[in-house]
N, C-alpha and C positions, 0 to 999 in steps of 0.2 A: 489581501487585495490592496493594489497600491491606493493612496489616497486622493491620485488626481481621475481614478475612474469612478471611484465614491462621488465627487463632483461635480463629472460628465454625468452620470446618473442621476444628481440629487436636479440637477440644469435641466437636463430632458424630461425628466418630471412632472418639475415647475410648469413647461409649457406644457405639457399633455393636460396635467391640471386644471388648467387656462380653460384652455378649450374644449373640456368634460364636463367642467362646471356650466358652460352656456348651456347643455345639451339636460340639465338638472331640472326634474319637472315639480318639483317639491315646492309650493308659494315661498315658502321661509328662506329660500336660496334663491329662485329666480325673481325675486321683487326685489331684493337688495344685490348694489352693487360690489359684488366680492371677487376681491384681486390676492392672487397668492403670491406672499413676499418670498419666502421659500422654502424649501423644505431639505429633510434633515435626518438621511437615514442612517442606519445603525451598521456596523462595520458588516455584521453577517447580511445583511438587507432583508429580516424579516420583519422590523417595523420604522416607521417613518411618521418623522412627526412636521408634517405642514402647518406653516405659519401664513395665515389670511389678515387680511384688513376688510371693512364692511362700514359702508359708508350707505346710510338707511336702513329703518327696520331696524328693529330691537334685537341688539344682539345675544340676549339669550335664547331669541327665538333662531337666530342664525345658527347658532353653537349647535343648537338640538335637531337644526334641519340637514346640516352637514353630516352628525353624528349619526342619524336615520339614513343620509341617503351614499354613505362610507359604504357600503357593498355593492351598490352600482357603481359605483366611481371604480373602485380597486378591481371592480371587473372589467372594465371599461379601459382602463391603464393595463392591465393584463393584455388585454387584446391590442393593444396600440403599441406597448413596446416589447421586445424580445428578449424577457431575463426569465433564467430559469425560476424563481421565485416572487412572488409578488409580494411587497410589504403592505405589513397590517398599518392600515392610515388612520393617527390621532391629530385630530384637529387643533390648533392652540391661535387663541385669537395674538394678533402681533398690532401691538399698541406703539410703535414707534413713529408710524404715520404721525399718528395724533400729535405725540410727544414733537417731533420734527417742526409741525406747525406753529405750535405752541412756543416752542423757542421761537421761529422766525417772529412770531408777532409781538416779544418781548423786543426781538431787538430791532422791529420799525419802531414801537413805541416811544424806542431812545429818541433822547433829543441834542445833540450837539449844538452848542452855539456859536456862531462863526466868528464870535471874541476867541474862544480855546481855539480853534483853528489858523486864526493867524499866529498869535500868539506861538503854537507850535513851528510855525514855516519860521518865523525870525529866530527863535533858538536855534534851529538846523540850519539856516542861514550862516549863523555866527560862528558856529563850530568848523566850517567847510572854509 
């Protein structure tokens, strides 16, 4: 299978994903805001491993409620899109969000002082 329909497919996914999860009656998933970053299936497409972020609610209690409500979803995905096979969905929480902000708020933290700023303009100044 070529690799850019592996990608079409992991894409179409993602968004069915999206929109199965709102439809999730399980407290541990619908009380917490969860967005899936993507997902990541295997060349023959019998298992797929979805990457979420979850912003509220304890995430071990998200981990367990996805993990519980993984056969309505892959039913539900079954029915929405049209591949002969449906992938077994492993859930893996994706901590990059986190990381992402984490860096951004180290570097507002920074402080430049607008002595090193000039200082830089008249060096470049001189060279030119």
């Amino acid at each position: 299978m070529a690799k850019y329909r592996r990608g079409r497919i992991n894409e179409e996914m993602q968004k069915e994903l999206t929109v199965i999860l709102r439809r999730v009656k399980d407290p541990r998933v619908c009380d917490a805001f969860i967005s899936i970053t993507a997902v990541d299936c295997t060349p023959d497409l019998k298992y797929a491993k979805v990457y979420y972020s979850a912003m509220g609610g304890d995430a071990k209690e998200i981990a367990k409620g996805l993990k519980t409500a993984a056969g309505f979803i892959r039913r539900e995905l079954a029915s929405s899109l049209n591949l002969r096979m449906t992938p077994e969905l492993t859930f893996v929480a994706d901590s990059s969000v986190a990381y992402g902000a984490h860096i951004a708020s180290i570097l507002n933290s920074l402080e430049i002082s607008p002595l090193e700023d000039e200082e830089d303009t008249e060096t470049d100044g001189e060279t030119e």
